[in-house]
TIPA-27964 format. One record per atom (N, C-alpha, C): x, y, z. Coordinates in steps of 0.1 Angstrom, whole numbers, padded with zeros to 4 digits, always signed. Layout:
! residues N
XYZ...
//
This chain:
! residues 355
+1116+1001+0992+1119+0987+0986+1125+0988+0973+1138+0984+0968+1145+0990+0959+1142+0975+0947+1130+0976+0947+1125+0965+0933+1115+0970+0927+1119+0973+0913+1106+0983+0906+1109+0980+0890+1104+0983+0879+1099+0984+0865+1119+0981+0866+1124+0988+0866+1140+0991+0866+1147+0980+0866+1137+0972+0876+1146+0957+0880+1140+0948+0872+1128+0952+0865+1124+0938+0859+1136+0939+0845+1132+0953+0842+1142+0954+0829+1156+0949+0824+1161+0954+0840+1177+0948+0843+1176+0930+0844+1169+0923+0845+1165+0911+0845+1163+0904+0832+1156+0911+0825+1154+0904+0810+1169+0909+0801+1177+0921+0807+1185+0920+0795+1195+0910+0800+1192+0903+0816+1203+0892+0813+1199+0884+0814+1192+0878+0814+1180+0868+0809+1181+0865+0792+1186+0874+0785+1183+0872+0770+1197+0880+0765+1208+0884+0777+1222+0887+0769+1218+0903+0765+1212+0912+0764+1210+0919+0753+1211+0931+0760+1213+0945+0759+1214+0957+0764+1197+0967+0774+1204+0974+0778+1191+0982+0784+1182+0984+0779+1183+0993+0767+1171+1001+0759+1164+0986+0752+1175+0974+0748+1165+0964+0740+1157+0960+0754+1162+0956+0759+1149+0945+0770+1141+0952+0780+1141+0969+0779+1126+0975+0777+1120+0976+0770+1124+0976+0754+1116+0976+0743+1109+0963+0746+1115+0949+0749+1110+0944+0752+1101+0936+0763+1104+0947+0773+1093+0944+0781+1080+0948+0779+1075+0963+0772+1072+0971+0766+1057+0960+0762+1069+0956+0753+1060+0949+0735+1059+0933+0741+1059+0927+0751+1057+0912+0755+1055+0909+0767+1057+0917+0776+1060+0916+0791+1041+0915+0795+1043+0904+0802+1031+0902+0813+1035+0892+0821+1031+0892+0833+1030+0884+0850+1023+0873+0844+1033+0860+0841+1031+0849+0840+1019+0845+0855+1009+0839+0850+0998+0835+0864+1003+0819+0871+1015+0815+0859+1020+0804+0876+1008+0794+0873+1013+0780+0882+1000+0771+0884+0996+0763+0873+0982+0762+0870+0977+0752+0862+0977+0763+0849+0980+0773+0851+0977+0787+0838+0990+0777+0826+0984+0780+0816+0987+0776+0807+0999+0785+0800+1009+0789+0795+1019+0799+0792+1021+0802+0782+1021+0814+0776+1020+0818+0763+1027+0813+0752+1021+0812+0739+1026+0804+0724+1036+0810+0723+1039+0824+0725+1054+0830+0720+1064+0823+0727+1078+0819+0721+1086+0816+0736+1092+0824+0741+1093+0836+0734+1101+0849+0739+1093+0857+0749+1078+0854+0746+1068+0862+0757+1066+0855+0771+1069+0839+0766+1068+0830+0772+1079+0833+0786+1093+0836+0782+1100+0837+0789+1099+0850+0799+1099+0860+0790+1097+0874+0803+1090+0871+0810+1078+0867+0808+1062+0866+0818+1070+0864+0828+1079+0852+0827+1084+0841+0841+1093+0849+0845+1102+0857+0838+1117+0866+0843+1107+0878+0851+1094+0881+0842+1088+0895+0857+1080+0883+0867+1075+0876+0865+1070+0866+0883+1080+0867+0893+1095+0863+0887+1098+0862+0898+1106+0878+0901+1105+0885+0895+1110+0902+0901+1096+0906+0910+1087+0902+0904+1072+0910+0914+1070+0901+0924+1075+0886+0923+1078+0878+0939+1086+0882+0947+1094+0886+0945+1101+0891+0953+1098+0907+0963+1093+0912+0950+1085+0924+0952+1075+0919+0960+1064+0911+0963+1059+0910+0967+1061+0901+0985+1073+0897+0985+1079+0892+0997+1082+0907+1005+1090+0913+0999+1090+0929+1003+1082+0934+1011+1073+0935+1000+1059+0938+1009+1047+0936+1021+1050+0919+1023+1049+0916+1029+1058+0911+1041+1067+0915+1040+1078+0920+1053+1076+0933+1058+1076+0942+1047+1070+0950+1051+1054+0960+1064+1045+0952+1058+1033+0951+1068+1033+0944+1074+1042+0932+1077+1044+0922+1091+1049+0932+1105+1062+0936+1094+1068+0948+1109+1062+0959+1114+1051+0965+1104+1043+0974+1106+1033+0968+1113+1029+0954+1111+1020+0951+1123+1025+0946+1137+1036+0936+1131+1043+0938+1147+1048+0948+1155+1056+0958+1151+1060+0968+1160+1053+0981+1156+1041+0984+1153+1038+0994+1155+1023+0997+1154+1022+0980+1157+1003+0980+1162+0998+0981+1147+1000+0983+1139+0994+0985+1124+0980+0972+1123+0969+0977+1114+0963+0967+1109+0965+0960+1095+0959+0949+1091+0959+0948+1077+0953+0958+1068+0961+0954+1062+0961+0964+1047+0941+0962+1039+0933+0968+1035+0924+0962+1033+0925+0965+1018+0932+0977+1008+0930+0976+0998+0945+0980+0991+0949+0976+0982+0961+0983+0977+0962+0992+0959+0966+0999+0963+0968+1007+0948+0980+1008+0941+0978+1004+0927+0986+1005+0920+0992+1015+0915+1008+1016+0908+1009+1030+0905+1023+1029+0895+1026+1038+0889+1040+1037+0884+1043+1030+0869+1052+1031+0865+1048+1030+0847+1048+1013+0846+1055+1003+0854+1053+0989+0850+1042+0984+0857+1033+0993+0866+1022+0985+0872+1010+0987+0858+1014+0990+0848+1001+0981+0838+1004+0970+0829+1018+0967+0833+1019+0953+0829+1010+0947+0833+1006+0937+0822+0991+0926+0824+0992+0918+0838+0982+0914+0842+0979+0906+0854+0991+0911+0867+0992+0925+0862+1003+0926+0878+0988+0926+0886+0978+0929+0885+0972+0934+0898+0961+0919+0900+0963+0912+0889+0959+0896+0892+0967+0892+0901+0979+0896+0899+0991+0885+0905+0986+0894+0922+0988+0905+0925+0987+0914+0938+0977+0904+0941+0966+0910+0937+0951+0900+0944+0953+0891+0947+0958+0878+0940+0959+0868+0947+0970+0867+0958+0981+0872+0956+0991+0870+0969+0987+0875+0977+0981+0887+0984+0978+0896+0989+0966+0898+0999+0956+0887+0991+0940+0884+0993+0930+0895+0995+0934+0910+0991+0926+0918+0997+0923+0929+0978+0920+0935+0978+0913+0941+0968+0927+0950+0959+0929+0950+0951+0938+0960+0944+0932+0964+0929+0937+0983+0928+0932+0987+0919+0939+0996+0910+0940+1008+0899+0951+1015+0900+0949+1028+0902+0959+1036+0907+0959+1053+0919+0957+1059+0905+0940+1062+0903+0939+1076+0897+0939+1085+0904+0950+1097+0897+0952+1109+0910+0943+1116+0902+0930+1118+0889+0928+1128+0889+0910+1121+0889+0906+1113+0899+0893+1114+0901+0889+1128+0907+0892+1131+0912+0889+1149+0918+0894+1160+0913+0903+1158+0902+0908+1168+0891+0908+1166+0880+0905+1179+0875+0902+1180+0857+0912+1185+0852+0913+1181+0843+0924+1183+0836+0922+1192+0821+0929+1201+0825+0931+1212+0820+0927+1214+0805+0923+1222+0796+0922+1230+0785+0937+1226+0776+0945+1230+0782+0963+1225+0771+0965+1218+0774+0961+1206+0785+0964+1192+0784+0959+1184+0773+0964+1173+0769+0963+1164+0760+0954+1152+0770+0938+1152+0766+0931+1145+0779+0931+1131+0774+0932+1130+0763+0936+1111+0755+0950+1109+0763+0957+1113+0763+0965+1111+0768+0968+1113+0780+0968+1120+0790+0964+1118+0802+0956+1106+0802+0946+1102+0798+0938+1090+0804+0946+1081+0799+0957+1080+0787+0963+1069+0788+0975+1065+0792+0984+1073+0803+0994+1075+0814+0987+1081+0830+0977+1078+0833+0972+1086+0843+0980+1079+0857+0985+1065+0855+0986+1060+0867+1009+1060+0867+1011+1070+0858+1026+1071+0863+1024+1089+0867+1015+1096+0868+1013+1110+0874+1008+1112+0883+1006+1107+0895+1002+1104+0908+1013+1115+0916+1023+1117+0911+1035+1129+0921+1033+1139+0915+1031+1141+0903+1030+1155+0893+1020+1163+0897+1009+1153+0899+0995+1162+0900+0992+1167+0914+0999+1156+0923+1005+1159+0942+1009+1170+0943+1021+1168+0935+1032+1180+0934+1023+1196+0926+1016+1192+0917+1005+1203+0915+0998+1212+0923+0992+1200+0931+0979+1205+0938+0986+1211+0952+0998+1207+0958+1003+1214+0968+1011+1232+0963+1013+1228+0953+1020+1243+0950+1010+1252+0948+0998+1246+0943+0988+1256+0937+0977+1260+0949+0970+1250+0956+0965+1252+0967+0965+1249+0979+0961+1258+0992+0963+1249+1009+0960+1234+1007+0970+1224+1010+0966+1214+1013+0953+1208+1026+0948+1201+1021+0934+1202+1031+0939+1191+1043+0946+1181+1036+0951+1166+1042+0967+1167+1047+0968+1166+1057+0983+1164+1063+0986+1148+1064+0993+1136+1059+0995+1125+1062+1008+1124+1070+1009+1121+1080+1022+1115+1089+1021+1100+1090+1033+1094+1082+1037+1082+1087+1040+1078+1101+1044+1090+1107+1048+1083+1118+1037+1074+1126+1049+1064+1134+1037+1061+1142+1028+1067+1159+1019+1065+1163+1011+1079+1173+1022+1076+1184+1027+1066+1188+1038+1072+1202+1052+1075+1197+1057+1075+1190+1071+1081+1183+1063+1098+1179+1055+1100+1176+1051+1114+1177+1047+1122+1193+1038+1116+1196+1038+1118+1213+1048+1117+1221+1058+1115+1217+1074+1112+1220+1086+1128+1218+1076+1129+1204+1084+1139+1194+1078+1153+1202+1064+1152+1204+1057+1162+1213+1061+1161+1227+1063+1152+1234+1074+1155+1246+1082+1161+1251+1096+1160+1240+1107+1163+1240+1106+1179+1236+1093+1185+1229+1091+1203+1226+1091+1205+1240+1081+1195+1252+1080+1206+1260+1088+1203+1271+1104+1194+1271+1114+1197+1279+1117+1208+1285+1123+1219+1275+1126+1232+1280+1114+1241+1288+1102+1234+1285+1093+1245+1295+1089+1237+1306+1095+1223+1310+1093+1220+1322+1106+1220+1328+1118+1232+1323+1130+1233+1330+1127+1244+1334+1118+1251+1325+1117+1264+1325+1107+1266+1343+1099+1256+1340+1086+1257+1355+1099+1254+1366+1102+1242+1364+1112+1239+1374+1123+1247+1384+1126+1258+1374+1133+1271+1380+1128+1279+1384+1113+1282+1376+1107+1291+1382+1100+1286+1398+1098+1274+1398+1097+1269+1413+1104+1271+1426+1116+1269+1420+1127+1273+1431+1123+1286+1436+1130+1295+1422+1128+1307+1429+1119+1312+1437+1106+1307+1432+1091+1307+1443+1100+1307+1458+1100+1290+1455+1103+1289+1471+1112+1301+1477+1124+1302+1470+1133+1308+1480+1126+1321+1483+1116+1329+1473+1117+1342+1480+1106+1339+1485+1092+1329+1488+1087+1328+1498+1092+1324+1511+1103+1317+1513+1108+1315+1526+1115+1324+1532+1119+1338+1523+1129+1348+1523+1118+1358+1534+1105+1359+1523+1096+1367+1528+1090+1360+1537+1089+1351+1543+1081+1347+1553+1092+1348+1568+1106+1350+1565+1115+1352+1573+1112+1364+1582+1112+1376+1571+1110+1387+1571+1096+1393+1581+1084+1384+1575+1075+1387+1583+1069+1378+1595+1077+1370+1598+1071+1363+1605+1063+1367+1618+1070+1380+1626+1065+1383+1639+1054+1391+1638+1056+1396+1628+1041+1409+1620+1033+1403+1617+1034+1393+1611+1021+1390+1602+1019+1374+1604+1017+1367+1616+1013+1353+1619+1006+1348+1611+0997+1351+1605+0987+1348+1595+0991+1346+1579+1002+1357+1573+1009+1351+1562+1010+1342+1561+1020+1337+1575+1028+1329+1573+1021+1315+1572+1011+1315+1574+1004+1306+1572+0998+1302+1559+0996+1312+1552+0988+1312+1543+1005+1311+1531+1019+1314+1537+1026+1311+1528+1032+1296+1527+1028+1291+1538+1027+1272+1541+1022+1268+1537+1010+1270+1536+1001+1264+1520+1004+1264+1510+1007+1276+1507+1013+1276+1493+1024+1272+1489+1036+1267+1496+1046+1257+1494+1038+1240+1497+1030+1240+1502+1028+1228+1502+1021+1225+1486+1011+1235+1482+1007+1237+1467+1026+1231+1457+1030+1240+1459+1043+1239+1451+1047+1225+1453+1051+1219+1464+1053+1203+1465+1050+1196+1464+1034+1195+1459+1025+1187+1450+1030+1187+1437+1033+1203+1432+1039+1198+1421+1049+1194+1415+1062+1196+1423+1071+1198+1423+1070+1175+1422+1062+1171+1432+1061+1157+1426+1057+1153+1418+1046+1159+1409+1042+1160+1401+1051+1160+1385+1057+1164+1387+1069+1165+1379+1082+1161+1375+1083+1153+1391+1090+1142+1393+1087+1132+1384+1075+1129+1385+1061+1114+1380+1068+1119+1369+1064+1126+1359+1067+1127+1349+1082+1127+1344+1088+1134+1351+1104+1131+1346+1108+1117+1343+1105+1103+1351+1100+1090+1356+1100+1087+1344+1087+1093+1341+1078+1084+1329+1088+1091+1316+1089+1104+1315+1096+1105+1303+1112+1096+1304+1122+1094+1312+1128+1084+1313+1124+1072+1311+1118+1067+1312+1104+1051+1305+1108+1051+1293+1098+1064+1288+1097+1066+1274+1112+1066+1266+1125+1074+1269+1134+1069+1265+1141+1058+1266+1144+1051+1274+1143+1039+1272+1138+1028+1264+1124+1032+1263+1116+1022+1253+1121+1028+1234+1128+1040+1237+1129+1046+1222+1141+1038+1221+1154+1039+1232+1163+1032+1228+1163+1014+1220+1152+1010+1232+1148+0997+1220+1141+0994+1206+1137+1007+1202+1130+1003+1188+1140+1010+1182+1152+1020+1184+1159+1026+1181+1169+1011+1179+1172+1006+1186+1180+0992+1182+1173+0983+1171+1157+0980+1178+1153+0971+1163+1150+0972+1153+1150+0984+1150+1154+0991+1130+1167+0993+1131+1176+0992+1137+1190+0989+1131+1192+0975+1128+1187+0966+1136+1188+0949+1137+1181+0948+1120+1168+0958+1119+1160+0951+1109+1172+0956+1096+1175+0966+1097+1186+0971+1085+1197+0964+1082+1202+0956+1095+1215+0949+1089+1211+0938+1086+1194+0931+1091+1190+0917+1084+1189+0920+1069+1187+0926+1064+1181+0932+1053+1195+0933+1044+1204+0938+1053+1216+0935+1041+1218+0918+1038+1221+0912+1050+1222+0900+1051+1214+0891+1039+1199+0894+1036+1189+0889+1028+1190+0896+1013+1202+0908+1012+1204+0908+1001+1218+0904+0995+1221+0899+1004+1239+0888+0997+1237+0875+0998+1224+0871+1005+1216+0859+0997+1209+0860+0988+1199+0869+0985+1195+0874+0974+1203+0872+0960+1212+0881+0963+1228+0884+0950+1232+0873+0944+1235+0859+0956+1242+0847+0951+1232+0836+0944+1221+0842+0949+1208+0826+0942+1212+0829+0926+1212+0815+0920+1211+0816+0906+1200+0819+0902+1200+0817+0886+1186+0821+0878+1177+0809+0877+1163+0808+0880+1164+0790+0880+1160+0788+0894+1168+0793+0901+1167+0789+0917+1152+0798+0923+1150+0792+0937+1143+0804+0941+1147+0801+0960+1143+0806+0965+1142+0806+0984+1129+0799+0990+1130+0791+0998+1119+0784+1006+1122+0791+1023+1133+0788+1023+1136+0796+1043+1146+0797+1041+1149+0811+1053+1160+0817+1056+1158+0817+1075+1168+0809+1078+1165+0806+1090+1182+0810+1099+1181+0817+1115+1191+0820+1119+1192+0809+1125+1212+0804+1124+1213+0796+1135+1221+0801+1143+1219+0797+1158+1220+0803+1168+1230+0794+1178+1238+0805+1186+1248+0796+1197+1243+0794+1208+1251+0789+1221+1245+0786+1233+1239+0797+1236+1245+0812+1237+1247+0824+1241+1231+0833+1238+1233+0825+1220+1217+0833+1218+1225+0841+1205+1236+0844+1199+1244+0852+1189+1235+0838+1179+1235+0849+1166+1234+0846+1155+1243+0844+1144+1250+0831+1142+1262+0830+1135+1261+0823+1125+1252+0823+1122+1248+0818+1108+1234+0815+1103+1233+0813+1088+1218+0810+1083+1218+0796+1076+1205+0792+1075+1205+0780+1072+1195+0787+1060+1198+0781+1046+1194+0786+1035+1188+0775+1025+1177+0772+1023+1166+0759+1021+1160+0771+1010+1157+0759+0994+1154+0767+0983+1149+0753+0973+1145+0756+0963+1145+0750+0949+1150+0751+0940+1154+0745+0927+1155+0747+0918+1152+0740+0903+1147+0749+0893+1143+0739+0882+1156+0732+0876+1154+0721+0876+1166+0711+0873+1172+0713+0858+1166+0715+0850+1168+0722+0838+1174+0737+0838+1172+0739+0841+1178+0754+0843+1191+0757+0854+1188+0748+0861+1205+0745+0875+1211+0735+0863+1210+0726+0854+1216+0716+0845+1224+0727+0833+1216+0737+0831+1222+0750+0820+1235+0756+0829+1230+0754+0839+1243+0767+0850+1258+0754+0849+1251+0739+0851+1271+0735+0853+1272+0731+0839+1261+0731+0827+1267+0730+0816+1277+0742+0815+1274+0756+0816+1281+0764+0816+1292+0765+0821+1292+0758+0833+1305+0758+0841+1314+0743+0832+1311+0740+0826+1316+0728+0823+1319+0718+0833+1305+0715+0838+1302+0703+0848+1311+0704+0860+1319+0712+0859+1328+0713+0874+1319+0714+0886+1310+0715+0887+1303+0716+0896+1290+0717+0898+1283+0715+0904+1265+0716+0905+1263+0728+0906+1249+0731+0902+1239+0747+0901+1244+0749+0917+1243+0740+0928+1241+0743+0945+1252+0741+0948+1266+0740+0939+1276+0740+0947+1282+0750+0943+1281+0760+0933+1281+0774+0925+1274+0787+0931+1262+0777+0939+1254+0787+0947+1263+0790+0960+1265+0780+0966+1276+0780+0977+1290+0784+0976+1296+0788+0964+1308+0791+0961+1303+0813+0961+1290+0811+0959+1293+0824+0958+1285+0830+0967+1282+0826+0976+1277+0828+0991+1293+0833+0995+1303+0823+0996+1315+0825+1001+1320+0836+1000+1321+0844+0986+1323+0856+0981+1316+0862+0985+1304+0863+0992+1301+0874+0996+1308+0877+1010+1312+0889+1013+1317+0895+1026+1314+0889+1037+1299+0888+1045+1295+0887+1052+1297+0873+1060+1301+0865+1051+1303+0846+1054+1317+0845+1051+1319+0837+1060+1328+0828+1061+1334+0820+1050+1341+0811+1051+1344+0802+1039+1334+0788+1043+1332+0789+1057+1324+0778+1057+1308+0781+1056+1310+0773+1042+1298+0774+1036+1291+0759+1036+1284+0748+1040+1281+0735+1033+1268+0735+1027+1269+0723+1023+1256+0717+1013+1256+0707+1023+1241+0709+1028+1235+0696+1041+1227+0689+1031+1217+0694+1021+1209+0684+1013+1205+0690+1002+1208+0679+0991+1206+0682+0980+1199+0671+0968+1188+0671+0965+1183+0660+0957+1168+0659+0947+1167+0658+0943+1153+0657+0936+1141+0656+0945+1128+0668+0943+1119+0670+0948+1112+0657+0943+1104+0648+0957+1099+0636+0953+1085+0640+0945+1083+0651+0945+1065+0652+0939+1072+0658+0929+1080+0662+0920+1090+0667+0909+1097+0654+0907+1095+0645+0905+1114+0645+0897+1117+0647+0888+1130+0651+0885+1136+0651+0876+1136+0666+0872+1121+0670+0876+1120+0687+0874+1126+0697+0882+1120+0693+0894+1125+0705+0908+1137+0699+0914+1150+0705+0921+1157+0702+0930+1156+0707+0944+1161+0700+0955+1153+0706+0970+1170+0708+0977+1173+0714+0980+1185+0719+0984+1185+0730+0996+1195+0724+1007+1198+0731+1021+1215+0738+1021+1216+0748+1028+1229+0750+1029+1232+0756+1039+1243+0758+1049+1243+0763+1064+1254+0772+1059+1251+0785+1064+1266+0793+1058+1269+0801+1070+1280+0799+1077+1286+0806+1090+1290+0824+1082+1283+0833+1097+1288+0846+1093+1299+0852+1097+1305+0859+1093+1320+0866+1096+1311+0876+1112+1326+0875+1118+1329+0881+1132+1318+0892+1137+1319+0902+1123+1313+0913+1127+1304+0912+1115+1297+0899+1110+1280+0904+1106+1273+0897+1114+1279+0887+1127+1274+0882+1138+1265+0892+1144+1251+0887+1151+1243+0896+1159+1236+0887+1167+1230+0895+1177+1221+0891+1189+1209+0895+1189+1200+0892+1182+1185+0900+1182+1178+0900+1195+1173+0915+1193+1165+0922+1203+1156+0918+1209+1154+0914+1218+1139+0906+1227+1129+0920+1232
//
């Protein structure tokens, strides 16, 4: 998920005009996850502002994430998440793990990697205890160089590995398969041979080809089933490509939302056929802050007709872009704006999702 400390930073220096190293210094010295809602917003207005510039970088982050565990529970049986851990140098910005809890509804805390390790004699242990939660790889990366690892984790999921174990033992069911033949031929070779001598072999070598063409179906069944099994790989082998080119798709909408704005749905519209040729793009915006964007532009245009000019620019759409609805949120006025837009996709970012 390519949203982290990096992006909140890149956000406040344009949020406030100002370079890299300044709007980490000041994320640093002011930065906390505004709590939203009836929460009241801090006296500073400079602190005031980041709070709101990181909400909406960890919303997003947190949409992520939860696309993330949807597809894991749709396509690969997964359950809910029961607890989540924190980690990484901006997860001790204040209330990130208030903000997780609540969106999230399940328990979050932060990854001490050294509850089972001590830390060393020439380590600095004040210190360690006061970065412990950006050293979670170092001390990984430690403990596998220095000792057998005890725990193996595989992401994969259990039938894309029983899949992966399959495919080892191809070659030794070509390998049986040959060796079967040959059986046959040189029992039928040798039963040629003896047939007038030895009546009773030959009996006993009839059996044992009938043994053999038990298995020999046997192996059939299975060739069957492993043909199944590829097949079914070629479809999930299609819907993580579908999900990768959605994903671009949701980030050249992403790219074109102003600052100010945010997403309510992203919805495909669809032809007779069942092709997906477009999205229908439904959002908000604080009216004050879309009223800053065409001051800027010098009123040539609205915050949602700026949004839609640069949808256009992006590659993937067409020029037809429209604005279906645009107006003041009736439980807002004046505050929120409620705004739809239908944007047709170019030839080839058209798709047919996978059933």
């Amino acid at each position: 998920i390519p949203v982290a400390g990096n992006t909140i930073t890149q956000e406040i220096a344009k949020s406030f005009q100002t370079d890299f190293r300044v709007a980490e210094q000041m994320k640093r010295e002011h930065g906390f996850v505004a709590l939203g809602g009836v929460y009241a917003g801090a006296e500073d207005e400079t602190a005031d502002r980041i709070s709101k510039v990181i909400r909406n970088v960890v919303t997003r982050l947190h949409a992520e994430v939860n696309r993330s565990i949807n597809f894991y529970r749709s396509q690969q049986g997964g359950s809910v998440p029961s607890r989540v851990l924190l980690t990484g140098g901006s997860s001790i910005i204040p209330h990130m793990d208030t903000f997780f809890r609540e969106k999230l509804k399940v328990d979050v805390d932060y990854l001490n990697p050294f509850v089972n390790v001590t830390v060393g004699g020439r380590a600095n242990a004040e210190k360690v205890g006061e970065e412990f939660f950006g050293l979670g790889e170092v001390v990984g990366l430690a403990l596998r160089r220095s000792i057998p690892c005890p725990v193996e984790i595989n992401l994969m999921p259990p039938n894309l590995v029983q899949r992966k174990t399959f495919r080892r033992r191809i070659p030794f069911f070509g390998a049986a398969a040959a060796a079967l033949l040959l059986a046959l031929f040189a029992g039928s070779f040798h039963a040629g041979l003896q047939a007038r001598r030895h009546q009773r072999q030959q009996d006993g070598v009839e059996d044992r080809l009938r043994q053999l063409q038990t298995g020999r179906e046997a192996l059939q069944r299975e060739a069957q089933a492993r043909d199944g099994l590829l097949r079914e790989l070629d479809v999930y082998r299609a819907l993580v490509e579908q999900r990768t080119l959605l994903a671009k798709r949701l980030v050249a909408v992403r790219d074109s939302v102003l600052e100010g704005m945010w997403l309510t749905a992203v919805e495909p519209m669809r032809d007779a056929a069942g092709l997906v040729t477009g999205l229908r793009i439904s959002g908000r915006g604080f009216s004050d802050r879309l009223k800053a964007h065409e001051a800027a532009g010098g009123n040539q245009a609205t915050a949602v007709e700026m949004f839609r000019d640069r949808l256009k620019a992006q590659s993937i759409f067409t020029d037809d872009v429209f604005i279906r609805r645009e107006h003041d949120d009736e439980r807002f006025p004046d505050r929120v704006r409620v705004f739809t837009l239908e944007a047709n996709l170019e030839l080839a970012a058209q798709f047919k999702p996978v059933e």
